[in-house]
N, CA, C and O atoms as a GROMACS GRO file, in nm:
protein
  492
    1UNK      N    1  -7.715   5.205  -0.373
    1UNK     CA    2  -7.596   5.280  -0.342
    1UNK      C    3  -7.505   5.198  -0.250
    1UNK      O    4  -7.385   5.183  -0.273
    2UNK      N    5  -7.580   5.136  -0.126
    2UNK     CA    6  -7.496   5.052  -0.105
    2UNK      C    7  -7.415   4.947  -0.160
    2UNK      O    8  -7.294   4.936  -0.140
    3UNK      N    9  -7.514   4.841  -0.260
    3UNK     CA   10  -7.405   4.792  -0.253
    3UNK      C   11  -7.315   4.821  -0.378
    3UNK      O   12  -7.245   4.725  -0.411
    4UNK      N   13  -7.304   4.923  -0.445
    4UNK     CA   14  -7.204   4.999  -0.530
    4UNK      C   15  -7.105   5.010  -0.439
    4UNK      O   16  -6.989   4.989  -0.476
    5UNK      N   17  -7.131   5.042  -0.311
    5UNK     CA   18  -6.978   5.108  -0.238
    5UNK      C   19  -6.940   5.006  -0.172
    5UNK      O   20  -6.817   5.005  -0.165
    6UNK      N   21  -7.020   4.863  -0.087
    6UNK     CA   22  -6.981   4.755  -0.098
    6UNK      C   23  -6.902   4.687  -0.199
    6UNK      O   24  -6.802   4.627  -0.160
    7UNK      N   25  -6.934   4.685  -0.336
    7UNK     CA   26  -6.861   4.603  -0.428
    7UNK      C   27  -6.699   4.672  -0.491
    7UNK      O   28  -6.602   4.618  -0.545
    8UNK      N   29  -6.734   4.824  -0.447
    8UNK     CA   30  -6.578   4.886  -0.462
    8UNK      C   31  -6.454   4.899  -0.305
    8UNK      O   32  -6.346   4.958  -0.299
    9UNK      N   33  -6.511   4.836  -0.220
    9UNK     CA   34  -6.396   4.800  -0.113
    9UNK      C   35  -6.330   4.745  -0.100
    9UNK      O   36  -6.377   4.632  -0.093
   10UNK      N   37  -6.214   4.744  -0.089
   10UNK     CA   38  -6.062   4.732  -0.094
   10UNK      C   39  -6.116   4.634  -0.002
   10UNK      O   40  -6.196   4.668   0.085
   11UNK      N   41  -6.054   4.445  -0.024
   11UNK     CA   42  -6.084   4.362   0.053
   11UNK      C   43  -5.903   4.304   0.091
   11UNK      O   44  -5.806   4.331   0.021
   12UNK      N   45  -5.903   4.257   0.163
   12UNK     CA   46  -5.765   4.199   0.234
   12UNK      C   47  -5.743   4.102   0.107
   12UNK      O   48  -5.819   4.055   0.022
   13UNK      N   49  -5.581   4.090   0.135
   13UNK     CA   50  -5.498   3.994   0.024
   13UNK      C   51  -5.570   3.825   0.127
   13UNK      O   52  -5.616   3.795   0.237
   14UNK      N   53  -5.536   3.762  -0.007
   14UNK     CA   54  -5.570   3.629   0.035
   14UNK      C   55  -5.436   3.575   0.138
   14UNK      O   56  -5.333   3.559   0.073
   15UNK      N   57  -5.430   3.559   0.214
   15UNK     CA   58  -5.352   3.474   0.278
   15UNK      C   59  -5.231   3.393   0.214
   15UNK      O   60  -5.238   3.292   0.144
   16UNK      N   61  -5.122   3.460   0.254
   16UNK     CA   62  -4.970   3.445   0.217
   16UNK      C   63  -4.914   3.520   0.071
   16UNK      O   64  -4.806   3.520   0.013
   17UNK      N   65  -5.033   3.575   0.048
   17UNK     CA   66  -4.973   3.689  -0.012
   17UNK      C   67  -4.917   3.820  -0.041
   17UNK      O   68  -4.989   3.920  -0.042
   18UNK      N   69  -4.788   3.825  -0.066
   18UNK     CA   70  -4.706   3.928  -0.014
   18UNK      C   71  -4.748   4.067  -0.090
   18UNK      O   72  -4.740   4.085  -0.212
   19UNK      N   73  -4.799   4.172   0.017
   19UNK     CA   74  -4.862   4.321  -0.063
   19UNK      C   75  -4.708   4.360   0.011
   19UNK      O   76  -4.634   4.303   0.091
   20UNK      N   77  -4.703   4.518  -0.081
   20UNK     CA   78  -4.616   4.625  -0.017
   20UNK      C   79  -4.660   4.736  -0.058
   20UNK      O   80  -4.637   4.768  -0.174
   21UNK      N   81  -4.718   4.803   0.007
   21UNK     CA   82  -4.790   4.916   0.011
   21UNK      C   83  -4.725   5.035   0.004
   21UNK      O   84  -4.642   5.038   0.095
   22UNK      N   85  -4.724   5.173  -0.086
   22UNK     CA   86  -4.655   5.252  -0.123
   22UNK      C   87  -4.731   5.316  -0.147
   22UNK      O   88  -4.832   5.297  -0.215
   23UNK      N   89  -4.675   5.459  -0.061
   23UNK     CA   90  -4.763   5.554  -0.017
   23UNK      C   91  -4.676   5.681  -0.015
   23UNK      O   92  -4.557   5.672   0.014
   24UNK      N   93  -4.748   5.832  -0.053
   24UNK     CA   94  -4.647   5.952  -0.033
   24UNK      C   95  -4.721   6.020   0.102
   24UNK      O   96  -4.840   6.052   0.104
   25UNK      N   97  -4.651   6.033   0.184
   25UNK     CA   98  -4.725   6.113   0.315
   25UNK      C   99  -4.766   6.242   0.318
   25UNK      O  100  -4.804   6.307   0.415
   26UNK      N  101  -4.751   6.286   0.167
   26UNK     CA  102  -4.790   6.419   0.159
   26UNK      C  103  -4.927   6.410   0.013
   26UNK      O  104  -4.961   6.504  -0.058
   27UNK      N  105  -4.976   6.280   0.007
   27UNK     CA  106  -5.087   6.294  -0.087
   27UNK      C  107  -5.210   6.334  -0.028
   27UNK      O  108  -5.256   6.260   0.059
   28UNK      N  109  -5.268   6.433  -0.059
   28UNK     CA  110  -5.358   6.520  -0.074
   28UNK      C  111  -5.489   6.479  -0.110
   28UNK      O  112  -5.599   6.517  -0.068
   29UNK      N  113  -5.451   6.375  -0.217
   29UNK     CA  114  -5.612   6.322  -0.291
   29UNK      C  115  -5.645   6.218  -0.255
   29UNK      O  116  -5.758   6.185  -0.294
   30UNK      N  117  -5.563   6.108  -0.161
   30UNK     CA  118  -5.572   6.002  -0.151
   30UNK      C  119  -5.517   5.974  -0.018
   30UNK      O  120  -5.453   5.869  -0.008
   31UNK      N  121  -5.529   6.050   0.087
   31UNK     CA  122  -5.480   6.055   0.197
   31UNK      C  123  -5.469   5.950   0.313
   31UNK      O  124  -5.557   5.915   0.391
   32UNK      N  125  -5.312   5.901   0.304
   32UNK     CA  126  -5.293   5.782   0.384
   32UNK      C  127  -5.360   5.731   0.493
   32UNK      O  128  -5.391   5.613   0.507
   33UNK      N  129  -5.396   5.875   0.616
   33UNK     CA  130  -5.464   5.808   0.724
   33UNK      C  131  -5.584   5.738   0.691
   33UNK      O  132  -5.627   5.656   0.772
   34UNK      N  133  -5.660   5.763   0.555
   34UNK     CA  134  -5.763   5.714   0.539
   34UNK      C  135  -5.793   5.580   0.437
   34UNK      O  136  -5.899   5.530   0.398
   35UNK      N  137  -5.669   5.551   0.416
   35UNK     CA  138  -5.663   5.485   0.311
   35UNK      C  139  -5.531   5.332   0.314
   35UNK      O  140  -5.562   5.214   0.323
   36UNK      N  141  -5.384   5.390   0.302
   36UNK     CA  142  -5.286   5.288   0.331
   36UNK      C  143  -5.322   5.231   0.440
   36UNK      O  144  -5.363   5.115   0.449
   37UNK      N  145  -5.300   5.355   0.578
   37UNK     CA  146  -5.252   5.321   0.700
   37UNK      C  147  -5.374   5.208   0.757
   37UNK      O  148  -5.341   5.100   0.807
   38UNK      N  149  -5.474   5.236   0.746
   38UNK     CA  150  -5.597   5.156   0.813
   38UNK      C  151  -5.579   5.004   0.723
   38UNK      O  152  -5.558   4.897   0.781
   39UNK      N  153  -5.591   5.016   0.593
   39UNK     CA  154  -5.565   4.925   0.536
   39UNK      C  155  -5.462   4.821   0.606
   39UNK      O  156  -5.507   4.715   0.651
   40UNK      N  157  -5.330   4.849   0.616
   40UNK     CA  158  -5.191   4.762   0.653
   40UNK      C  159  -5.255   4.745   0.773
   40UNK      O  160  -5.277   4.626   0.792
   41UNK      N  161  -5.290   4.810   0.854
   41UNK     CA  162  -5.369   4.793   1.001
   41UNK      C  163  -5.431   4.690   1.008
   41UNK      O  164  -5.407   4.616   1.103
   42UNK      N  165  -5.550   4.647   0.890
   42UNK     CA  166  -5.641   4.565   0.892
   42UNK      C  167  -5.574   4.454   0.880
   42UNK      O  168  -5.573   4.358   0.957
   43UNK      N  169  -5.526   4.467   0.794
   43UNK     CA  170  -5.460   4.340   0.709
   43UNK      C  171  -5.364   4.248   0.843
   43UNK      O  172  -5.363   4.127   0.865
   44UNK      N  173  -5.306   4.336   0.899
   44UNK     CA  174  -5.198   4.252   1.023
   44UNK      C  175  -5.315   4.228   1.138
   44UNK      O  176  -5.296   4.124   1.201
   45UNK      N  177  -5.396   4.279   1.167
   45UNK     CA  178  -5.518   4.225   1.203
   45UNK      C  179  -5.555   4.133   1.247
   45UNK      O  180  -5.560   4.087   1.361
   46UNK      N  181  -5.602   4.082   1.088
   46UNK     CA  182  -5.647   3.976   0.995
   46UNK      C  183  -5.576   3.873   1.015
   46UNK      O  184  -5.631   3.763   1.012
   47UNK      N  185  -5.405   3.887   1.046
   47UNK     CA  186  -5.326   3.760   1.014
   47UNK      C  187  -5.252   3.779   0.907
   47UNK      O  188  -5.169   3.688   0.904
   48UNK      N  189  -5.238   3.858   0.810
   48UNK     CA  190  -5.186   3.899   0.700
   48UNK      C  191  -5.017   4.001   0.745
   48UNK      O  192  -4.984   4.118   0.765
   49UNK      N  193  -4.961   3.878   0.741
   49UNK     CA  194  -4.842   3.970   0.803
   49UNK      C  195  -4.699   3.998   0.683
   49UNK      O  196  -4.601   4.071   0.694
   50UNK      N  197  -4.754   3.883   0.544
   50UNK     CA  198  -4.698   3.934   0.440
   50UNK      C  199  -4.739   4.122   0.408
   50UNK      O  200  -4.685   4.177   0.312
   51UNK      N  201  -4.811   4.181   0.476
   51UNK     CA  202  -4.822   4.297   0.403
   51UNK      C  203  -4.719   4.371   0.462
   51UNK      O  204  -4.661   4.349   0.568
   52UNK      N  205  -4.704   4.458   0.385
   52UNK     CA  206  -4.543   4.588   0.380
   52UNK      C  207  -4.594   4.684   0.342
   52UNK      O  208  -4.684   4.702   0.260
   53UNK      N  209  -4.494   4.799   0.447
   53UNK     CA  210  -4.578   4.930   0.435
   53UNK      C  211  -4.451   5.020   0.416
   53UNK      O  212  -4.369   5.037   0.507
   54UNK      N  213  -4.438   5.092   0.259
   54UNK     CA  214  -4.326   5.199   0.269
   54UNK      C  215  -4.387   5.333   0.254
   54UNK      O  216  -4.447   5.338   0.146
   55UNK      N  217  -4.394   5.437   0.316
   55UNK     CA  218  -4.423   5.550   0.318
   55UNK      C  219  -4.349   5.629   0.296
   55UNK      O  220  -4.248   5.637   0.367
   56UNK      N  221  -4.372   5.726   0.179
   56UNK     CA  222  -4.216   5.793   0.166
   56UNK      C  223  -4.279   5.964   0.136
   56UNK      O  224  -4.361   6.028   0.069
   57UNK      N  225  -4.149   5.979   0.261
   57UNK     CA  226  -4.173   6.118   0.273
   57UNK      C  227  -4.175   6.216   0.184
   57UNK      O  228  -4.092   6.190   0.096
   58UNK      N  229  -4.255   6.360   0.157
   58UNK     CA  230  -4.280   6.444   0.068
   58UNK      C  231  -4.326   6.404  -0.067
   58UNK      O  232  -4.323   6.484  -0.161
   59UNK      N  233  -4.386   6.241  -0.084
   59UNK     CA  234  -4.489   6.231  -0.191
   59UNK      C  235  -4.569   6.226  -0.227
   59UNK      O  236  -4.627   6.135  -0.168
   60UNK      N  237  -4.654   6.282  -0.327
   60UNK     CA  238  -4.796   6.313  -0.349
   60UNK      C  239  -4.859   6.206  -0.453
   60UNK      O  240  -4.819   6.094  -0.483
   61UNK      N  241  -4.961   6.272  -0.493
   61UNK     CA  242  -5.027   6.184  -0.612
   61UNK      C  243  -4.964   6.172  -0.725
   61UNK      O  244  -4.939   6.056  -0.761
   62UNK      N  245  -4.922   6.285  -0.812
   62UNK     CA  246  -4.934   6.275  -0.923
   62UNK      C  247  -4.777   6.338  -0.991
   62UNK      O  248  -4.743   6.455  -1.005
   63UNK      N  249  -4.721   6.247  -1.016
   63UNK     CA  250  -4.602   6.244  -1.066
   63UNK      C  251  -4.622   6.333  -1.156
   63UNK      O  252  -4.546   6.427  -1.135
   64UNK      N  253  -4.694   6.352  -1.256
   64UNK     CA  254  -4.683   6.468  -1.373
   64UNK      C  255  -4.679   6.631  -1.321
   64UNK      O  256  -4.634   6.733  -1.374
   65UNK      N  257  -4.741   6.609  -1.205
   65UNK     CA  258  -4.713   6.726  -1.195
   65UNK      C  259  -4.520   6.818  -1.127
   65UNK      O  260  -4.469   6.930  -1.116
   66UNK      N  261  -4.496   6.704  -1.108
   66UNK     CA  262  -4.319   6.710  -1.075
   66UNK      C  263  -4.274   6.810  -1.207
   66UNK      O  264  -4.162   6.849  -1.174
   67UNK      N  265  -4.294   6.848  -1.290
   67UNK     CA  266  -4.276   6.928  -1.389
   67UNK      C  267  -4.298   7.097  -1.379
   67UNK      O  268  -4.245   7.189  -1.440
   68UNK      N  269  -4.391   7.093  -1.284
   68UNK     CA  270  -4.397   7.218  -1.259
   68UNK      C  271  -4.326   7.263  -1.158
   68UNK      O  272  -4.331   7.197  -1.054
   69UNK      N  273  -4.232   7.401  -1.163
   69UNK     CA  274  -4.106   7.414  -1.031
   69UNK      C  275  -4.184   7.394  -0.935
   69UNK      O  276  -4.155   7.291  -0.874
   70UNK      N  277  -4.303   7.471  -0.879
   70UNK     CA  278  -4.347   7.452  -0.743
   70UNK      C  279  -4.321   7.299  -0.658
   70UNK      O  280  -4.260   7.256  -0.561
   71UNK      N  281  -4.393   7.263  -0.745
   71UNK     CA  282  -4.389   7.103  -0.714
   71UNK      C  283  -4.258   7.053  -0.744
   71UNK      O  284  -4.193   7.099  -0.651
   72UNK      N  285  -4.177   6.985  -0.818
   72UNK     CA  286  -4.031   6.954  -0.845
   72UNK      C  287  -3.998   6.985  -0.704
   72UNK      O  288  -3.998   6.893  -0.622
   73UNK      N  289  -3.959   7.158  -0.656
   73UNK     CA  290  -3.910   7.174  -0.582
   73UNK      C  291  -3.942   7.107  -0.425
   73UNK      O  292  -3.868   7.095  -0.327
   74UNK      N  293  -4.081   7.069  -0.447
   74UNK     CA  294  -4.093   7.039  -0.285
   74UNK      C  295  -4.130   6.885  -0.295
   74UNK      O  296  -4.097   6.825  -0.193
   75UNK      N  297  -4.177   6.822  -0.372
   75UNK     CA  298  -4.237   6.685  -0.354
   75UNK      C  299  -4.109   6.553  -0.451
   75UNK      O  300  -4.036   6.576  -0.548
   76UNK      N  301  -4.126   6.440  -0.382
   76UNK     CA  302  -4.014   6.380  -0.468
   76UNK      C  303  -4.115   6.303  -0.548
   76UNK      O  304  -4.235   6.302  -0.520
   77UNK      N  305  -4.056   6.232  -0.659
   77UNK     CA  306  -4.085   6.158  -0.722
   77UNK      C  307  -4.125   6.012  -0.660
   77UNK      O  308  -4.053   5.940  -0.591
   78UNK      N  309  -4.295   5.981  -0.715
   78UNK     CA  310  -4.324   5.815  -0.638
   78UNK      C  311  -4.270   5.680  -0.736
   78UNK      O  312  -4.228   5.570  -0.699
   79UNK      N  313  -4.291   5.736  -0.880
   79UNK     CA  314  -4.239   5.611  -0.927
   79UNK      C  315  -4.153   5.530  -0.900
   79UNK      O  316  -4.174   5.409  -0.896
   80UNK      N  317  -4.029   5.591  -0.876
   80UNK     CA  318  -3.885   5.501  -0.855
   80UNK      C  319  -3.902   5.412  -0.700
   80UNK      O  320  -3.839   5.322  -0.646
   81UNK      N  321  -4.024   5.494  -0.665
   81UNK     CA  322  -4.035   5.367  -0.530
   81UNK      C  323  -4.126   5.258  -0.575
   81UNK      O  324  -4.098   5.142  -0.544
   82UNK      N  325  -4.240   5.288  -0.650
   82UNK     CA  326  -4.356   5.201  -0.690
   82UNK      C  327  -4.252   5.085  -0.755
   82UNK      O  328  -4.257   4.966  -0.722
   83UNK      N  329  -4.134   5.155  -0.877
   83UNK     CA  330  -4.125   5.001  -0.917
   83UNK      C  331  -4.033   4.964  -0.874
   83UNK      O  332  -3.983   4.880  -0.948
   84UNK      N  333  -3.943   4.994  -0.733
   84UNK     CA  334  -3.843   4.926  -0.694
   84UNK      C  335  -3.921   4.820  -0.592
   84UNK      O  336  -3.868   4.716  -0.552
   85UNK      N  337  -4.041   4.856  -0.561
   85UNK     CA  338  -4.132   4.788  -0.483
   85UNK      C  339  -4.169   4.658  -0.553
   85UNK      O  340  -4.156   4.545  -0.507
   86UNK      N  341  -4.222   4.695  -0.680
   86UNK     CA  342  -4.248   4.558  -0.756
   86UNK      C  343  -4.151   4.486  -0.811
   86UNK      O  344  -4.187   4.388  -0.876
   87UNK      N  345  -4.020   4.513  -0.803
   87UNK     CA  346  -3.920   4.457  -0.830
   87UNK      C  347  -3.868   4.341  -0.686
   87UNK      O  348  -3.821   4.228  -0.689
   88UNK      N  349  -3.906   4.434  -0.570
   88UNK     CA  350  -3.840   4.340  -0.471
   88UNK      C  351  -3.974   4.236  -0.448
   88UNK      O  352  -3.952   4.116  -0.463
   89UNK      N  353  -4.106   4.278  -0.415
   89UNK     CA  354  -4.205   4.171  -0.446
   89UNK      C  355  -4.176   4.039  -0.498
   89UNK      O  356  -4.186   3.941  -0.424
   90UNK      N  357  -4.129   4.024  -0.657
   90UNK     CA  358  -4.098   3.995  -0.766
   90UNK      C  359  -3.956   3.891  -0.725
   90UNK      O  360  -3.953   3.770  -0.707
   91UNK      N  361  -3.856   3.983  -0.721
   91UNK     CA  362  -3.776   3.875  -0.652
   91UNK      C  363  -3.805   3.797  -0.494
   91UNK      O  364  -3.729   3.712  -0.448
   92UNK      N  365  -3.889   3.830  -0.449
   92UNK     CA  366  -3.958   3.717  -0.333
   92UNK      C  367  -4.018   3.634  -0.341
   92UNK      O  368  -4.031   3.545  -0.258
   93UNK      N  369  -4.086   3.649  -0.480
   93UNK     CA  370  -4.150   3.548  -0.509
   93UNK      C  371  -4.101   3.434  -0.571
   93UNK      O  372  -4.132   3.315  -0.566
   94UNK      N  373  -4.016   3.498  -0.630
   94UNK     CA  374  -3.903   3.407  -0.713
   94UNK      C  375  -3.753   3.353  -0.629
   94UNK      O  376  -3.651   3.310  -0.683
   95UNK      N  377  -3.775   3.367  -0.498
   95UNK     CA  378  -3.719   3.269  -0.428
   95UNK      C  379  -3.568   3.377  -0.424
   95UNK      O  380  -3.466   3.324  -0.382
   96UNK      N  381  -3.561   3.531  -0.471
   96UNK     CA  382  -3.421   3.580  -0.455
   96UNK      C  383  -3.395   3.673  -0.359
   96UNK      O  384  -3.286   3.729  -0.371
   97UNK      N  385  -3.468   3.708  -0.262
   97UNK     CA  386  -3.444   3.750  -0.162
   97UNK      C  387  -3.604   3.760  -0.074
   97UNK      O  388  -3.713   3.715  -0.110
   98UNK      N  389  -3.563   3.848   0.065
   98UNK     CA  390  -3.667   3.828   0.181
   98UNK      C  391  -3.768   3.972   0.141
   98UNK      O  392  -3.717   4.070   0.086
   99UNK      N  393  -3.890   3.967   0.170
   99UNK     CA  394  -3.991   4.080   0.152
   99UNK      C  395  -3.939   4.192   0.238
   99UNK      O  396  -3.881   4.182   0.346
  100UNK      N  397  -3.972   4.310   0.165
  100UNK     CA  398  -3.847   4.407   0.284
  100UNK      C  399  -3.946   4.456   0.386
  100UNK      O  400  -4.054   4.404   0.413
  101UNK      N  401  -3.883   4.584   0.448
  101UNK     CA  402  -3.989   4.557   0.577
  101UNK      C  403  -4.040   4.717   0.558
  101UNK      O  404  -4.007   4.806   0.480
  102UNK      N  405  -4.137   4.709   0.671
  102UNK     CA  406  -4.220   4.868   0.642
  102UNK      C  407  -4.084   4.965   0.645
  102UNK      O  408  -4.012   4.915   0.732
  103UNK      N  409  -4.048   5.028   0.615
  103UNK     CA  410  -4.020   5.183   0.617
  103UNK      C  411  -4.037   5.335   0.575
  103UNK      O  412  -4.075   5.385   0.469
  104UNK      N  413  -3.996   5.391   0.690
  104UNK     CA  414  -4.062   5.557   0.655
  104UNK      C  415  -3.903   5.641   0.566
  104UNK      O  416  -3.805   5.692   0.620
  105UNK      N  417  -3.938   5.626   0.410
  105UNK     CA  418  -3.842   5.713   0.338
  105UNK      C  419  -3.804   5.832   0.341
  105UNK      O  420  -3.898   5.902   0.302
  106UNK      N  421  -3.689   5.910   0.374
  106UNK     CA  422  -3.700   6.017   0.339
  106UNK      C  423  -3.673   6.059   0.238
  106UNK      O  424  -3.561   6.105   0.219
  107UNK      N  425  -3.754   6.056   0.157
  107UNK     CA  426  -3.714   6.120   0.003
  107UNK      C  427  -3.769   6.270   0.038
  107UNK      O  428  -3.846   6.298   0.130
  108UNK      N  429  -3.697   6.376  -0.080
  108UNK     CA  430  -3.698   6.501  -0.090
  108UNK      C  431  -3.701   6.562  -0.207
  108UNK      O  432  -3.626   6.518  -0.294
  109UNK      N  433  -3.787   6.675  -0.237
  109UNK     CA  434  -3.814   6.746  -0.397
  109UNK      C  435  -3.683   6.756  -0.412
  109UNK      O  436  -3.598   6.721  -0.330
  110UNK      N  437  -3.658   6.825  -0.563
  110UNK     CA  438  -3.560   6.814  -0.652
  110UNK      C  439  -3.478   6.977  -0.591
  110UNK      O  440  -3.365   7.023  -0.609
  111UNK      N  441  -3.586   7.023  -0.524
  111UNK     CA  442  -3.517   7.201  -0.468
  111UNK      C  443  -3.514   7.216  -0.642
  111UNK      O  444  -3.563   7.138  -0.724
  112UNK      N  445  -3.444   7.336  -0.666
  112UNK     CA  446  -3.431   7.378  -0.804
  112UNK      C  447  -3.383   7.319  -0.885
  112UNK      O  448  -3.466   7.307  -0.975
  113UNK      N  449  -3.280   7.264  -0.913
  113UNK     CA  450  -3.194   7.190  -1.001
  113UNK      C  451  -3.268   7.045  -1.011
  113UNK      O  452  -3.349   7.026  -0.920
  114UNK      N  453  -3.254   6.938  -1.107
  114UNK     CA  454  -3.245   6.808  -1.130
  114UNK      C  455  -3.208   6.731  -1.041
  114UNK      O  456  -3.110   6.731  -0.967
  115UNK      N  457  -3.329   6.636  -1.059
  115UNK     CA  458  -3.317   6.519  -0.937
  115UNK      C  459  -3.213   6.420  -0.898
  115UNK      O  460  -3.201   6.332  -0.982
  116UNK      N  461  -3.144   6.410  -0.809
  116UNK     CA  462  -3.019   6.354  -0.761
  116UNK      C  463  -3.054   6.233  -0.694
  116UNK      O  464  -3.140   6.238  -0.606
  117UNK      N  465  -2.991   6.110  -0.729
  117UNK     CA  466  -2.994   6.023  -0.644
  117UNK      C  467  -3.001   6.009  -0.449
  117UNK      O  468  -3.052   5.942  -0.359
  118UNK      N  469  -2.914   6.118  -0.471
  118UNK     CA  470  -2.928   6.145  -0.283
  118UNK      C  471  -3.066   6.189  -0.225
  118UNK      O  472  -3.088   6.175  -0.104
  119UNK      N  473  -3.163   6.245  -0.311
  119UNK     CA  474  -3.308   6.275  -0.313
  119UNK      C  475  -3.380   6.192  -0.304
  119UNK      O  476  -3.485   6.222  -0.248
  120UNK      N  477  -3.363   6.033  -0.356
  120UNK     CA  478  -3.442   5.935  -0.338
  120UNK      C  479  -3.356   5.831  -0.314
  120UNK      O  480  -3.282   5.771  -0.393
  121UNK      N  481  -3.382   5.810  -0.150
  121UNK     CA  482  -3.290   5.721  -0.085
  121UNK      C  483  -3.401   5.561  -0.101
  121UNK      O  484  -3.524   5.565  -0.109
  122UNK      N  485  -3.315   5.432  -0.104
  122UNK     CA  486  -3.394   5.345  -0.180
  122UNK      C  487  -3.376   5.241  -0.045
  122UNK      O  488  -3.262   5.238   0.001
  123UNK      N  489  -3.474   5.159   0.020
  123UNK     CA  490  -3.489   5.083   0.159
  123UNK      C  491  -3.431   4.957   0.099
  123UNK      O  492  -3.417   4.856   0.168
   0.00000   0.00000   0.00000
């Protein structure tokens, strides 16, 4: 048993490699204090100061469930951060701009109506 849970631990990026960590502060199943936050912790630690931490407010796990009003109304959408994340990664690596820096998003559910750009503010 050990080392099953040994061989599934999240080990630090190799050195000079740029992570950006994206996280909803309202996930439930996968809950940051136990998971992002210690992680980015370790990692700057370590010496690992390429890592980036965006936390964005009112998001949960599971995007599919944004379909149902309850949810829509209160939680925002994580994708549009996940891949604006791997987009800026992406251009850092490729020499077109600087790795961005931790920030706390405030993104916001859709309330009743369809999701508005002003709902997901982009760092």
């Amino acid at each position: 048993m050990r080392a099953g849970v040994a061989a599934t631990r999240a080990a630090l990026p190799r050195a000079g490699l740029p992570v950006l960590v994206v996280h909803g502060t309202d996930d439930g199943l996968v809950p940051p204090a136990f998971t992002s936050t210690p992680y980015v912790a370790l990692a700057r630690a370590e010496g690992r100061p390429q890592v980036r931490y965006w936390q964005v407010r009112n998001g949960e796990h599971f995007d599919a469930f944004l379909a149902l009003p309850a949810y829509g109304a209160r939680y925002a959408p994580m994708l549009p951060y996940v891949y604006a994340a791997l987009d800026r990664v992406a251009g850092y690596l490729d020499g077109q701009g600087a790795l961005p820096a931790d920030v706390l998003i405030e993104a916001r559910g859709r309330g009743t109506g369809a999701v508005e750009k002003v709902q997901l503010p982009m760092p």
